[in-house]
MIDOSE-1310 file (N, C-alpha, C; in nm, 2 decimals, decimal comma, always signed):
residues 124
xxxx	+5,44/+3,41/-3,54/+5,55/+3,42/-3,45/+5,68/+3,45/-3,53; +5,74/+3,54/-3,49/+5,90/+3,60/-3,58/+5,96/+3,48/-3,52; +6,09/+3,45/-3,62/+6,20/+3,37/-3,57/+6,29/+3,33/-3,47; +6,26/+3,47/-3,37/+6,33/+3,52/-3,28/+6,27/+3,47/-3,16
xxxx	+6,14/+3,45/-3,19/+6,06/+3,43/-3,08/+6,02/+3,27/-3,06; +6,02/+3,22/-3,19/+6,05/+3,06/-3,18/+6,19/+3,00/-3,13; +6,32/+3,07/-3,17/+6,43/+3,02/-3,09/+6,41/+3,03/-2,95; +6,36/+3,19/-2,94/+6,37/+3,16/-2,72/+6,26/+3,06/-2,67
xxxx	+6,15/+3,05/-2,75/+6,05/+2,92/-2,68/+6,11/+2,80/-2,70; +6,20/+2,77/-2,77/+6,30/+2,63/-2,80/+6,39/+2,64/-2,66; +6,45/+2,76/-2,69/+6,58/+2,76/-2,56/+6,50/+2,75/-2,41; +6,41/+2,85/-2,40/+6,35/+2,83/-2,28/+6,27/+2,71/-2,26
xxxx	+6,25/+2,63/-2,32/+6,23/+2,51/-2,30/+6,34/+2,42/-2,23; +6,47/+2,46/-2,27/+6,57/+2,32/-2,23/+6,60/+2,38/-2,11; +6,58/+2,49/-2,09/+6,64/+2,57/-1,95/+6,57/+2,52/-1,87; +6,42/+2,57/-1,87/+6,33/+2,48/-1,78/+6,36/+2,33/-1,77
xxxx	+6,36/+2,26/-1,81/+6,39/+2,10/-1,84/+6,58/+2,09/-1,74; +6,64/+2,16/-1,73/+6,77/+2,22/-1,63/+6,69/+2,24/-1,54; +6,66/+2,36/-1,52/+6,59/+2,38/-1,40/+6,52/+2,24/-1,33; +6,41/+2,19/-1,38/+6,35/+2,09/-1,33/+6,49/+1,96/-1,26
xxxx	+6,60/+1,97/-1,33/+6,70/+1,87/-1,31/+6,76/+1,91/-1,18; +6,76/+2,06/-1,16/+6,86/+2,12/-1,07/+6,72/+2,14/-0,92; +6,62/+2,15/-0,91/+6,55/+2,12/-0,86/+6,55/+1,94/-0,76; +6,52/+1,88/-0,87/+6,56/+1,72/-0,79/+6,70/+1,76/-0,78
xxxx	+6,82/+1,79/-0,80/+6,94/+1,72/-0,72/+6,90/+1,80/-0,62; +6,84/+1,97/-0,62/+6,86/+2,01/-0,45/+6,78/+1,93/-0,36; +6,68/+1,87/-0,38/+6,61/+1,76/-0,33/+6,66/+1,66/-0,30; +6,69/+1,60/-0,40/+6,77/+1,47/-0,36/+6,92/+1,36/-0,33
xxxx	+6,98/+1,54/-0,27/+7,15/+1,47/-0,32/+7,16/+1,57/-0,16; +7,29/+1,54/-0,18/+7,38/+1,62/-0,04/+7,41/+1,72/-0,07; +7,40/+1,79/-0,19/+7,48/+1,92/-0,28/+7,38/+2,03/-0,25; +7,34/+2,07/-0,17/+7,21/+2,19/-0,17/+7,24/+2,28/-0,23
xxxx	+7,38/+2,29/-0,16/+7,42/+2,45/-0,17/+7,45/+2,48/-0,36; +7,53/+2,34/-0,43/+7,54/+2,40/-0,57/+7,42/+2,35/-0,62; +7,31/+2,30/-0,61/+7,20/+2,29/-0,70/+7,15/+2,42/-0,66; +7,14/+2,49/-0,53/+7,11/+2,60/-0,53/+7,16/+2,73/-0,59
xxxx	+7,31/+2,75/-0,60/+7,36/+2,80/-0,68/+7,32/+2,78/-0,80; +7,29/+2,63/-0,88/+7,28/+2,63/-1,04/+7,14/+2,71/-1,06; +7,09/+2,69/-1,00/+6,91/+2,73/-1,00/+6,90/+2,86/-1,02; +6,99/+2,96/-0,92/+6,99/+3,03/-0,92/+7,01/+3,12/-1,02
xxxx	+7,16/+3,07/-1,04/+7,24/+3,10/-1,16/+7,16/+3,13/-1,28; +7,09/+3,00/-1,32/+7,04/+2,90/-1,40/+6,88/+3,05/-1,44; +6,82/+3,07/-1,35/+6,68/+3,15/-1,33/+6,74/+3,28/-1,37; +6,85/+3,32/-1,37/+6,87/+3,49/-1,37/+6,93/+3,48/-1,55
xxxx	+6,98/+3,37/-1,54/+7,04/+3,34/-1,71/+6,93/+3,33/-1,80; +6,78/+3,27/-1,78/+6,68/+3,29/-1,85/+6,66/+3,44/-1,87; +6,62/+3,46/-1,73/+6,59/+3,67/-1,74/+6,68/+3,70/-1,83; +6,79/+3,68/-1,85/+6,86/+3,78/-1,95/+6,88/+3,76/-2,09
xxxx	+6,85/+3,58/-2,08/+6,81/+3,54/-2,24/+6,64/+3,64/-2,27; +6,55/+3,63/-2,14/+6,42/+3,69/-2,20/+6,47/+3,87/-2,26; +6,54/+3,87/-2,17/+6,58/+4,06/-2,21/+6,62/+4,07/-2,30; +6,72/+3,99/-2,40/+6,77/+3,97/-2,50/+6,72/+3,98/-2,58
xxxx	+6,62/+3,88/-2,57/+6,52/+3,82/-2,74/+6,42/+3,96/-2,75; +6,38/+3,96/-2,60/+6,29/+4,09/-2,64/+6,33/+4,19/-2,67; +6,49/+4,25/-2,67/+6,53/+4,39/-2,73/+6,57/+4,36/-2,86; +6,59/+4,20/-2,86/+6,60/+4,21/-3,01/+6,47/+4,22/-3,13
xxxx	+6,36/+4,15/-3,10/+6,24/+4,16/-3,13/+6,22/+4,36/-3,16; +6,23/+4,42/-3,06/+6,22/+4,55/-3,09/+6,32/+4,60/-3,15; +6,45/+4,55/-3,14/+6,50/+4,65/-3,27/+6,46/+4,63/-3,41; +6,40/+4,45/-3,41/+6,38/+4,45/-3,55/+6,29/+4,53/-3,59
xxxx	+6,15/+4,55/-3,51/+6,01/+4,60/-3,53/+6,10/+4,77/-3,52; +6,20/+4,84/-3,48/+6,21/+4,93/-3,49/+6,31/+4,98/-3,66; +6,38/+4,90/-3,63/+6,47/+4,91/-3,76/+6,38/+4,89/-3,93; +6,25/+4,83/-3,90/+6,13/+4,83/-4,01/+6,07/+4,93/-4,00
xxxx	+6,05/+5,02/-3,92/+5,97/+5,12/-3,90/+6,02/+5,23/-3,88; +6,19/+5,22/-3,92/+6,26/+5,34/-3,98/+6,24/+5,46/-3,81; +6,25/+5,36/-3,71/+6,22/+5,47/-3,58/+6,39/+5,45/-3,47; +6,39/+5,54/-3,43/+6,52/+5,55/-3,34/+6,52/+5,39/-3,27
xxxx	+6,71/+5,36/-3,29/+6,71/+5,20/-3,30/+6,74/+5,20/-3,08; +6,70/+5,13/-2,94/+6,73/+5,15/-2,83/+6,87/+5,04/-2,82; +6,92/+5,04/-2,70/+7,01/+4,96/-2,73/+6,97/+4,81/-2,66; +7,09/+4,72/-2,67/+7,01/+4,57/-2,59/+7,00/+4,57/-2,48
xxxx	+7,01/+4,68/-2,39/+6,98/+4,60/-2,23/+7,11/+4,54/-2,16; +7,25/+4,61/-2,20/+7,33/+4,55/-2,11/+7,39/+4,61/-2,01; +7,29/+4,70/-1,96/+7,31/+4,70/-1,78/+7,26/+4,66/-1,72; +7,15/+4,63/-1,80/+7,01/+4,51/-1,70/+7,01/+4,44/-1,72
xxxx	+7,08/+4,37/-1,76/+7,16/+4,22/-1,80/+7,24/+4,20/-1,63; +7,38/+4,30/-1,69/+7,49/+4,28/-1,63/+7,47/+4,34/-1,46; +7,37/+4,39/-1,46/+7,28/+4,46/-1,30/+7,24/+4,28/-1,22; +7,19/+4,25/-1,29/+7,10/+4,13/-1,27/+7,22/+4,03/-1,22
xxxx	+7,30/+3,99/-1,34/+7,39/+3,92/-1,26/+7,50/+3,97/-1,11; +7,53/+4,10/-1,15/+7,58/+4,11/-1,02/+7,50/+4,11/-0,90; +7,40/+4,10/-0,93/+7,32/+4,11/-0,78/+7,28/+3,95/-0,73; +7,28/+3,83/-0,84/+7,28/+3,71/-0,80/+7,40/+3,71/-0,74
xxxx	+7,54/+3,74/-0,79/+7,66/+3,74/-0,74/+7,70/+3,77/-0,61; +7,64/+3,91/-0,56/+7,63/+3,94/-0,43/+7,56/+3,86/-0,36; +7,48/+3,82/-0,36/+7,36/+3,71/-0,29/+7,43/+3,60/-0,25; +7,46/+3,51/-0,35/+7,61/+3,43/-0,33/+7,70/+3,47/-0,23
xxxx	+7,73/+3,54/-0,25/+7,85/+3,60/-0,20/+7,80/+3,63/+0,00; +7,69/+3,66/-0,01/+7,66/+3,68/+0,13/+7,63/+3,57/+0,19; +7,56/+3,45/+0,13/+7,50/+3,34/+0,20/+7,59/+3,21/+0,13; +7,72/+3,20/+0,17/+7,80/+3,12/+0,10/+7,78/+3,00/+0,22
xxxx	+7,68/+2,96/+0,28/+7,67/+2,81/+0,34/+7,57/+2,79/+0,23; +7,44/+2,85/+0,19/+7,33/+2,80/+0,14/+7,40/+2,79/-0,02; +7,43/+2,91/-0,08/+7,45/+2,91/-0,22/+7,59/+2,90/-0,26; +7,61/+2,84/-0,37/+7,79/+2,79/-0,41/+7,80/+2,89/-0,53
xxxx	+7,89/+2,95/-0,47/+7,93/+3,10/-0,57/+7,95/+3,03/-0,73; +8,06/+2,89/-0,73/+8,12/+2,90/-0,88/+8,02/+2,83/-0,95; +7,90/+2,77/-0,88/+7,76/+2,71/-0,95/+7,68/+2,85/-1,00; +7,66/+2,95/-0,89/+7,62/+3,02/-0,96/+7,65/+3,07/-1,11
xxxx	+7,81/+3,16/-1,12/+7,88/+3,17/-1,23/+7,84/+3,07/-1,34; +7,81/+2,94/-1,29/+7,84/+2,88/-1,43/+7,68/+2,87/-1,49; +7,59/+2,85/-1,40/+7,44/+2,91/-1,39/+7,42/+3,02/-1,47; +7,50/+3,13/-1,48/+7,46/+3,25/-1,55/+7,51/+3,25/-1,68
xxxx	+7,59/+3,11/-1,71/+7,64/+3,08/-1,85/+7,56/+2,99/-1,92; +7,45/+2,93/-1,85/+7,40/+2,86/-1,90/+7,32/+2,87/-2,04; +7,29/+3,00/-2,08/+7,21/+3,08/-2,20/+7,28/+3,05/-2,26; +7,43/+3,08/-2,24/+7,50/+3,09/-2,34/+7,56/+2,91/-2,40
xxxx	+7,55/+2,84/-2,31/+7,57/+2,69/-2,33/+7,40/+2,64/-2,41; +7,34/+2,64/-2,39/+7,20/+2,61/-2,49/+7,19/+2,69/-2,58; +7,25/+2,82/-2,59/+7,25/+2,87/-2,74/+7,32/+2,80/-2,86; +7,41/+2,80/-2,78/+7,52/+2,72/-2,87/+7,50/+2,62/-2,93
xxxx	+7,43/+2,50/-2,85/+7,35/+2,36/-2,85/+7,28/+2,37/-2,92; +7,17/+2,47/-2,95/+7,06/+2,49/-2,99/+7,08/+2,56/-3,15; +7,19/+2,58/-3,15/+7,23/+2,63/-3,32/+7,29/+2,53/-3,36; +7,40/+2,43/-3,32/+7,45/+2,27/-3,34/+7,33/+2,22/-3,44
xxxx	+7,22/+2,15/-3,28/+7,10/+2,09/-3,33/+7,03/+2,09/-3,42; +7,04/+2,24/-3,45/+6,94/+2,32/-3,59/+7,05/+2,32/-3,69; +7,16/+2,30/-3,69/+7,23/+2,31/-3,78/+7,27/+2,16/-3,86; +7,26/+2,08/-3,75/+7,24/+1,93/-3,83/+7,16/+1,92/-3,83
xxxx	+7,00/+1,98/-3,80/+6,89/+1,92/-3,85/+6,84/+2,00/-3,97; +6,89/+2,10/-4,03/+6,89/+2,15/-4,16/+6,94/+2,06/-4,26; +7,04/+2,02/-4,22/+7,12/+1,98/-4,32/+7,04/+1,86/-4,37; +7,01/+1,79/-4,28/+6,97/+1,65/-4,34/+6,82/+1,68/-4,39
């Protein structure tokens, strides 16, 4: 397994383990609407961590194989989010727009974490 591919099964691990969290509070709190938004959020931010790692995986396998390099994927990234955004945006009793937003940052908040972690657990 390339390197690339062991960080997203790390990261997609803590997301799921979010997810599971954002799951019980829509269950068990008064908040539907922003656990539904995080979820949301939260589920479309995986998709685009998955679209990530896998155009990165293929640039590497392409850039070794000396073959025309594609690019990352950022309209089907940025597609993806605006369409959770609209959804929000239409059913604003069920889904809480600024949960979603922050749901779709969530990749980027466990990347971060997840380079920390590894970076004090190298060290020592």
């Amino acid at each position: 397994m390339t390197e690339i591919q062991v960080i997203f099964e790390r990261q997609r691990k803590y997301i799921f383990f979010l997810l599971s969290i954002y799951v019980l509070g829509w269950g068990f709190t008064d908040f539907q609407p922003v656990f539904a938004g995080l979820f949301i959020g939260t589920s479309i931010s995986l998709f685009n961590l998955w679209l990530l790692a896998s155009r990165t995986k293929n640039f590497g396998d392409a850039v070794l194989h000396g073959k025309r390099v594609r690019s990352f994927g950022f309209i089907s990234r940025l597609a993806a989010s605006v369409l959770v955004v609209i959804i929000a945006r239409e059913y604003p009793d069920h889904i809480h727009l600024i949960s979603v937003i922050l749901g779709l940052m969530t990749s980027y908040f466990v990347i971060m974490i997840d380079f920390i972690i590894q970076s004090l657990y190298i060290r020592r």
